[in-house]
Each structure stands twice: as C-alpha cells, then as structure tokens.
C-alpha positions as CSV (number, residue, x, y, z in Angstrom):
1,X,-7.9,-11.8,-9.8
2,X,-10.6,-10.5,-11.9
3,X,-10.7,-6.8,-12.8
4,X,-11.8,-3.9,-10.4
5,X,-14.8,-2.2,-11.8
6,X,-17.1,0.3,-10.1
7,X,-17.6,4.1,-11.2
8,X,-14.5,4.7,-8.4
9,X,-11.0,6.5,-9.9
10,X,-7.8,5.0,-9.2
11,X,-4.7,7.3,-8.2
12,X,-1.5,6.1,-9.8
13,X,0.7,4.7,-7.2
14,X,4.4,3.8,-6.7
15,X,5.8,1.9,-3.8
16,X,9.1,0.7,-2.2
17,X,9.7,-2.5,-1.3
18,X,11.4,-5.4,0.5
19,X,12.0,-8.7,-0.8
20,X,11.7,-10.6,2.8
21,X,15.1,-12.6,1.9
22,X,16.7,-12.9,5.6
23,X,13.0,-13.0,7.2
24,X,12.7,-14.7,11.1
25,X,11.7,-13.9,14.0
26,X,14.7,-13.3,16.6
27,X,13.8,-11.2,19.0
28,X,10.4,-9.9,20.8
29,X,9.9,-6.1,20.1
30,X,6.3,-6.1,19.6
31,X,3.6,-8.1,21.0
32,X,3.1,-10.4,18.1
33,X,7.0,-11.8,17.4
34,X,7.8,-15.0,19.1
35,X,11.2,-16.2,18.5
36,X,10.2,-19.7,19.6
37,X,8.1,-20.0,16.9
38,X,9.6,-21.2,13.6
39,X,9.2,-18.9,11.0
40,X,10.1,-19.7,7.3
41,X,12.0,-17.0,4.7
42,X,10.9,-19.0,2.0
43,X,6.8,-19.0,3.0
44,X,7.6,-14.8,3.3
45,X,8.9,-14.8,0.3
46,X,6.3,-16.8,-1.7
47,X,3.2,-14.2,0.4
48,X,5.1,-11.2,0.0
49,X,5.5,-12.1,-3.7
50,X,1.9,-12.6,-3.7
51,X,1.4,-8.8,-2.5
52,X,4.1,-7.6,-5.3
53,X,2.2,-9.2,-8.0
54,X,-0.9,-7.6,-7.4
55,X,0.3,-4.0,-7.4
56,X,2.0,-4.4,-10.5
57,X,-1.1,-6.1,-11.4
58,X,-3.2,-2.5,-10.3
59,X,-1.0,-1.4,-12.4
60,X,1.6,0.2,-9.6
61,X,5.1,1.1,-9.9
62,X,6.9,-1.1,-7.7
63,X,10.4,-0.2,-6.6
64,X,13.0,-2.2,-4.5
65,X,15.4,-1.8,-2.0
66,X,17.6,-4.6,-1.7
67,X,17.3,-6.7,1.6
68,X,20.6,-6.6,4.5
69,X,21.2,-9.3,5.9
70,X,20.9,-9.3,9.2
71,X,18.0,-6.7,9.4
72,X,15.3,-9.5,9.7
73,X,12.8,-6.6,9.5
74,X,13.7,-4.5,6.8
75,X,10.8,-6.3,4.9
76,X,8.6,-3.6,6.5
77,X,9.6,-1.1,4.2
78,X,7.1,1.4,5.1
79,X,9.0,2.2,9.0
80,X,12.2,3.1,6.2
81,X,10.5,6.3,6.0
82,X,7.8,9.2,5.3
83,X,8.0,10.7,1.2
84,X,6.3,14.0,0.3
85,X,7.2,16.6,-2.2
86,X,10.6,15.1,-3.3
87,X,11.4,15.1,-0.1
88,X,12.0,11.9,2.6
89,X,12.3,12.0,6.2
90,X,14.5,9.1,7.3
91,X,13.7,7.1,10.3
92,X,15.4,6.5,13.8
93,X,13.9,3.6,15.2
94,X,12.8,2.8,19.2
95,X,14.9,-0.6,19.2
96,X,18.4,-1.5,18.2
97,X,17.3,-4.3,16.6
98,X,16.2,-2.3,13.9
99,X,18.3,0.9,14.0
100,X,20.7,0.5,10.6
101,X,17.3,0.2,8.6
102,X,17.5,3.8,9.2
103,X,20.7,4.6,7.3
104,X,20.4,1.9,4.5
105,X,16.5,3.3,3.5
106,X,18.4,7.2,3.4
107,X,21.0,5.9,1.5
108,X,18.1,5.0,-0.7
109,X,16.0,7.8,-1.0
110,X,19.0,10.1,-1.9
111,X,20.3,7.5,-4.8
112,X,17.0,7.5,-6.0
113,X,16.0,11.4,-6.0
114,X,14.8,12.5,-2.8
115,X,16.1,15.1,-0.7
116,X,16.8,13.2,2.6
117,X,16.1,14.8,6.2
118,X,18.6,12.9,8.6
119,X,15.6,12.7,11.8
120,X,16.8,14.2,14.9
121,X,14.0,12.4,17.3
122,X,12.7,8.8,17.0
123,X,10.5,7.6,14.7
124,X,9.1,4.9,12.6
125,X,8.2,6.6,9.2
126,X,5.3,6.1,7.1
127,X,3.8,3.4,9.7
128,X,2.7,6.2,12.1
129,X,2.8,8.7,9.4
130,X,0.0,8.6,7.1
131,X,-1.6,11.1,4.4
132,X,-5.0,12.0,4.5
133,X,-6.6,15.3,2.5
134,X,-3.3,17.1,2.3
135,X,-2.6,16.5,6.0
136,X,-0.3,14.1,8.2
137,X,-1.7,12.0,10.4
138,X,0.8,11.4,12.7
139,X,0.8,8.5,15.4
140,X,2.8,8.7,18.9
141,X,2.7,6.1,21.9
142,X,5.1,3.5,21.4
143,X,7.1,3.8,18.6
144,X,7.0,7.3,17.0
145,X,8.1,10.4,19.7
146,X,5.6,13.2,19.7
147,X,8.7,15.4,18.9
148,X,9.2,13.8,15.4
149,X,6.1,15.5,14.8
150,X,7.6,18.9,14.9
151,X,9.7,17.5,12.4
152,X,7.1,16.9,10.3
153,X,5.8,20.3,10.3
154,X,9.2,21.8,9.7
155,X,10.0,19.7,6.5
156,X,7.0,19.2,4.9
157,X,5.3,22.5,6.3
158,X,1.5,20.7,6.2
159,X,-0.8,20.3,9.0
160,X,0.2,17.4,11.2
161,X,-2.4,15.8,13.3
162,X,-1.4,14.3,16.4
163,X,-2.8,10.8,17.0
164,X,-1.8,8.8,20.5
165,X,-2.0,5.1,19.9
166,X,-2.8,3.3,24.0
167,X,-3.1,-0.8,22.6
168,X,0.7,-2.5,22.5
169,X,-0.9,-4.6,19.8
170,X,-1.6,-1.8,17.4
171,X,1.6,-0.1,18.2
172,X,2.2,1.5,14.6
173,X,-1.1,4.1,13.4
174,X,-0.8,1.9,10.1
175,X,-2.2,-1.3,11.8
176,X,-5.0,0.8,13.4
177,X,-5.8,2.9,10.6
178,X,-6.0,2.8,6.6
179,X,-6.1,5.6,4.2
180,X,-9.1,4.4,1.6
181,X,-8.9,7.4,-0.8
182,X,-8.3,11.0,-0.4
183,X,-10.7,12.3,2.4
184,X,-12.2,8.9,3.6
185,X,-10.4,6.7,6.3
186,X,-11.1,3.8,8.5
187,X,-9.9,2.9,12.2
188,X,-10.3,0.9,15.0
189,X,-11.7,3.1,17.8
190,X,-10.5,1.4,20.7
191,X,-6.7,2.1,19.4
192,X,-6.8,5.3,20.3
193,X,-7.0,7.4,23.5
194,X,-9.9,9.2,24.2
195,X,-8.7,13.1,22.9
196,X,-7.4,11.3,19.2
197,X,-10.9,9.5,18.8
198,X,-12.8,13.0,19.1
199,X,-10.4,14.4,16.7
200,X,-10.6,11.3,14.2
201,X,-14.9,11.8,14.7
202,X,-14.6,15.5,14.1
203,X,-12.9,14.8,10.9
204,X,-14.6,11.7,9.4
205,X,-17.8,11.7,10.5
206,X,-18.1,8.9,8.0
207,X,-15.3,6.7,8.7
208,X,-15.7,3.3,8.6
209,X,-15.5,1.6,12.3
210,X,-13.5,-1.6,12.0
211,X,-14.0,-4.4,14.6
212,X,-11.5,-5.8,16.6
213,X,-11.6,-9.3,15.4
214,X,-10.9,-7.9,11.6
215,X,-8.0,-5.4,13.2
216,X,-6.6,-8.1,15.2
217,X,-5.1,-9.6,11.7
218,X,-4.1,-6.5,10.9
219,X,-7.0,-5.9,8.4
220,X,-6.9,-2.4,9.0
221,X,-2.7,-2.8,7.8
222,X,-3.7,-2.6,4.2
223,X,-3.6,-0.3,1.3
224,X,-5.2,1.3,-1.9
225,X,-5.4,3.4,-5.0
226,X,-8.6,5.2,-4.1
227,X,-10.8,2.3,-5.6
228,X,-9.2,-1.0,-4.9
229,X,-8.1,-1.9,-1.3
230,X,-5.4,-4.6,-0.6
231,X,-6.3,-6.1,2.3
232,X,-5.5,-9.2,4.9
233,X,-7.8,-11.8,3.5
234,X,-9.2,-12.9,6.6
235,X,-10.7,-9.6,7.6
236,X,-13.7,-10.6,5.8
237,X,-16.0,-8.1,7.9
238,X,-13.6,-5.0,6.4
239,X,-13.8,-6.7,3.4
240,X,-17.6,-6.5,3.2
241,X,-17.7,-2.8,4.4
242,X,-15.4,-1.8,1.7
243,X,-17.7,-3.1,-0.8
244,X,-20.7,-1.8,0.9
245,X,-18.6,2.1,0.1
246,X,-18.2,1.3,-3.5
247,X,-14.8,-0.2,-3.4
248,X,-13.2,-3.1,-5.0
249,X,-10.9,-5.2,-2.7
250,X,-8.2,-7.8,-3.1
251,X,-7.6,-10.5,-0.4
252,X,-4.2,-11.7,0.0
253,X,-2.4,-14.1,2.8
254,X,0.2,-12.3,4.9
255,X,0.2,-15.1,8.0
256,X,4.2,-15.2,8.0
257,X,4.5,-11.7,7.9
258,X,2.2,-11.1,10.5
259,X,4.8,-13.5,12.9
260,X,6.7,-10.6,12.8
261,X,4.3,-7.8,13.7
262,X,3.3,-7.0,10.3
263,X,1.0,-6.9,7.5
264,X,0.2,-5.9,3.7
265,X,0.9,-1.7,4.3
266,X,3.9,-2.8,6.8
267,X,5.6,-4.2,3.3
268,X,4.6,-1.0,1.4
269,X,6.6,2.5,1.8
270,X,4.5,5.0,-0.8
271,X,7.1,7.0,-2.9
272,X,5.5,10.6,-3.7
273,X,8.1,12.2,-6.0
C-alpha cells in the first residue's frame, strides 16, 4: 500500500468486526451461497485479515466481536446492527439460520457502551441501513421490513429515507449502494424500483452510476473515510470513477467471502459512539 494523498479529509473511523473463524457455506439464503461448493475458513480468514490490516492501516479503530460457532455468517458484522448517538438498534434477522446473531451482537453493544434497542420487526442492521448527510437511508425488499423503519425514526429521531431494493442478487442496500463521504453516494440504478431511483436522483444529482458488471462483485459493498475507499479489487471500472472524484482507493480480494453473499462493507459494522 502506498499512502493516500489528494487535498480530500479523512473522518476518523471505528469499526466492529468478525474474525471469519467457523466460515462455510451450508445453506442457500441468498442467491450467491452454494453449499455444494467448497468453501475454506482458512482462505476467509487470510482475505478478511487482508481487509483488517488496511483499516488499521487508515489508521481506523478496529474492534472485535468474537466469532460463535455455529453462526457461519456472523463474519458479516455489519447485519449485527445500526449505531448512532450511543445508541444501537439490534437486529432480527429474515432466516433462522442467522437469528442468534441477533442476541450475541446486543449482548455486544451493551458490554461495550451502547444503549441497546431490542428490535420489534425484522431487520438486517447497518446492511440496509446506511448514513448519508445526517439521514438514514434505509433499504426494504427482501431482508429489512418497511416497519423496522418506523423504528428507526423512533430511536434515532432523524429522517429516514425509504429505499425498496427489486434484484434478489442485491438483496442488502449495502451491496447496491456505498456511502463515499458525507453528502456524495454511489448506486447501481437498476437495484432499485422505479419510486427509490427518483428519490436517490432528487438527492444526488451527482452520484456516481455504477455498472452492473462492477456491482455484480459487490463493488458497490465497500467502504471509506471520506477520502480513501476500500473496495472489491475487481471492480476496476468503480475503481477508476472514484479516482476520477478525487478519491484514493484500496483494492482488496474478498472472493471467499463473496461465496457467502458478501463483501468488504458486509465484514464492517461502523461504531458511532
């Protein structure tokens, strides 16, 4: 890695994570897991360790939860949860596969200073929950309710945008969408049903319009500081548009990860104390 440069500010950032452990694939809940497809822990391990070491490297503060085993998908720390204020809205997840992720990321958040919100309606946390210019973008479709949202608007009391997500292969807002700094975004289009994608235009006119063949690696499931983006290192087209803005970028290999249905902002819950 060479150092980000650029006349672009960084925002300090600290992150929960998930050492992927007990990885595999064992069941089918999203379009991209294939349980007859062998999968390797130790591979996960060695990528996700490649995605550790270069937030710490941005100079992050990277916390960890400790993996269950069992819970092959706990890796994905960012469905643990949605942090704002000191305050974190635990998740009730769509399959049973994944349900006592719920619990063990609460149990979490309240041993590490948060005030937990036990969720009364189904949702996936921070992967259809994202912050944008003080408000929540919030996804719904296939694995967040629409209810949850009220939720959000209770606890947090911030605008919450409603977002519907219509392609089972982008089935989290976080793998069609990426927060690049405070007021700038960029999306696939063709994620999102017609009434969402006015809404996203009316808001960032000057978004950045990802193509499918860079989201379909999850290119768009990446993260940042406000000047350097983490992103899937194949997405090379995202890659070049992010430059093109100003921003610094860091490519990294994900392609176990991705045998489970996610990517580099799956593995990364923000914590905002």
């Amino acid at each position: 890695m060479t150092a980000p440069a650029g006349g672009r500010t960084p925002k300090h950032k600290t992150v929960l994570m998930c050492r992927p452990e007990h990885f595999t694939v064992s069941s089918t809940i999203n379009v991209w897991m294939d349980p007859s497809r062998p999968t390797s822990a130790d591979r996960a391990v060695a990528q996700w360790q490649t995605l550790h070491d270069a937030y710490t490297w941005l100079g992050y503060d990277v916390e960890l939860i400790d993996p269950v085993a069992g819970l092959d998908d706990m890796v994905y720390a960012a469905n643990g949860g949605f942090t704002l204020d000191g305050h974190a809205y635990g998740a009730k997840f769509t399959y049973a596969e994944r349900e006592p992720e719920g619990p063990a990321y609460m149990e979490w958040f309240a041993a590490n200073g948060f005030e937990v919100h036990e969720p009364e309606h189904v949702n996936e946390g921070e992967g259809d929950m994202l912050l944008s210019n003080g408000a929540i973008l919030a996804g719904h479709g296939f694995r967040t309710s629409l209810e949850s949202h009220d939720e959000l608007r209770r606890i947090f009391d911030r605008e919450v945008v409603s977002l519907r997500l219509v392609d089972p292969r982008f089935y989290h807002l976080d793998t069609a969408m990426a927060i690049l700094d405070d007021e700038s975004v960029a999306y696939l289009p063709a994620a999102f049903d017609e009434a969402s994608l006015g809404e996203l235009e009316r808001r960032y006119p000057d978004a950045i319009l990802v193509d499918e063949a860079d989201a379909s690696v999850l290119g768009l499931n990446s993260f940042g500081d406000g000047r350097t983006m983490v992103i899937a290192q194949r997405a090379s087209g995202f890659e070049r548009q992010l430059r093109e803005r100003g921003f610094e970028t860091i490519g990294l290999d994900l392609s176990e990860l991705l045998l489970g249905g996610g990517g580099i902002k799956c593995c990364t819950l923000e914590l905002r104390r």
